[in-house]
Structures are given as structure tokens and as C-alpha cells.
N, C-alpha and C positions, 0 to 999 in steps of 0.2 A: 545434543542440547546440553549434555554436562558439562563440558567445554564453557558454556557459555555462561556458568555460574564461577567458574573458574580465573576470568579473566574480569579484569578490574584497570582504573587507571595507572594505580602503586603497581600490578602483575599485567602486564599487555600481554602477555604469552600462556597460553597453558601447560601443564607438567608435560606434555605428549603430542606428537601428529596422531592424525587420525587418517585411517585408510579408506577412502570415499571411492568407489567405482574404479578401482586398480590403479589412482594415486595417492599419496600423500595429503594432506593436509593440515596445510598450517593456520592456526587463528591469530589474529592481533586486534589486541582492544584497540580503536580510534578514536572513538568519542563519545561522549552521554548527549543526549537529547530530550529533548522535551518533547512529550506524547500528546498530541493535538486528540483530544478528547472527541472532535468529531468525527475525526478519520477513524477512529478507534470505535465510536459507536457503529459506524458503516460498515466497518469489517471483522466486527466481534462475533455474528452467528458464520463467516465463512471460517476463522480461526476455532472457533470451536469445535464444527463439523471437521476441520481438520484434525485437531488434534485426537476426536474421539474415533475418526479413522486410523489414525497412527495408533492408539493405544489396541484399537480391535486386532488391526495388522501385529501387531507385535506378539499378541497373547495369541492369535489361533497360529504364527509361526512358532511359537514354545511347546502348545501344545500338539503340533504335528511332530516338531524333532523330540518330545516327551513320546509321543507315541510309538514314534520309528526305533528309539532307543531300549522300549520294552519291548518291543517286538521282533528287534535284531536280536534283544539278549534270548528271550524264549524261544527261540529257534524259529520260529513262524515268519520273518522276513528275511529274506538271502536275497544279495545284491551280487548278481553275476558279471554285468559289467560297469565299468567306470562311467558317473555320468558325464564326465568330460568328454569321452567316446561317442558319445551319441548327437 
């Protein structure tokens, strides 16, 4: 999404690709539009319920690799094999 504040008519491009599911990704600004306010009423509890999914998903993934990283340093979690191994 930071991308997407990024890019503008004057800037079609962002400073970077972005790595999406083992490609690249490129953005280009296309065009501005006009936001039909009814479409917008329609889909504004599904965009919300999104978004407060995404920010849940984000925060309990920090706080498990928060935890995994005080717990590798205190010596109480040892990773014996590679999880690409498995």
C-alpha cells in the first residue's frame, strides 16, 4: 500500500519493485477516477472488515517473530532443521 501513495500523475512510477509471491512487481500510476459514492457505501463495511483483518494479521505476525527472536536469543528455542526441509 506504500507504493500507492507514492505514485501520482507527475511520478507514474515508484522509487522500487516490490517482491509479491517470488516475483517482482512493478506499479504505474494510470489514471484518477471518480469515486461513485454509492459503490463506495456498498463496499465500505467489506473494506473495513478488510483492512482490520490485515492490520490484525500484521501485528500477531510481529509479535510471533518478536517472540521467536527473544526466545532464540535466551536459549529456550533451537531450530534444528531448516524450515525449507520440511
Amino acid at each position: 500500500t506504500e507504493a500507492l501513495f507514492q505514485i501520482s500523475e507527475k511520478k507514474p512510477y515508484p522509487e522500487q519493485a516490490y517482491w509479491v509471491d517470488g516475483n517482482y512487481v512493478i506499479l504505474k500510476f494510470k489514471a484518477r477516477g471518480k469515486v461513485d459514492d454509492a459503490e463506495f457505501v456498498a463496499q465500505k463495511d467489506a473494506i473495513v472488515n478488510y483492512l482490520a483483518r490485515t492490520k490484525k494479521t500484521e501485528t500477531i505476525k510481529a509479535w510471533i517473530e518478536g517472540s521467536k527472536a527473544t526466545l532464540v536469543k535466551d536459549g529456550r528455542l533451537e531450530f534444528t532443521r531448516d524450515f525449507k526441509d520440511l
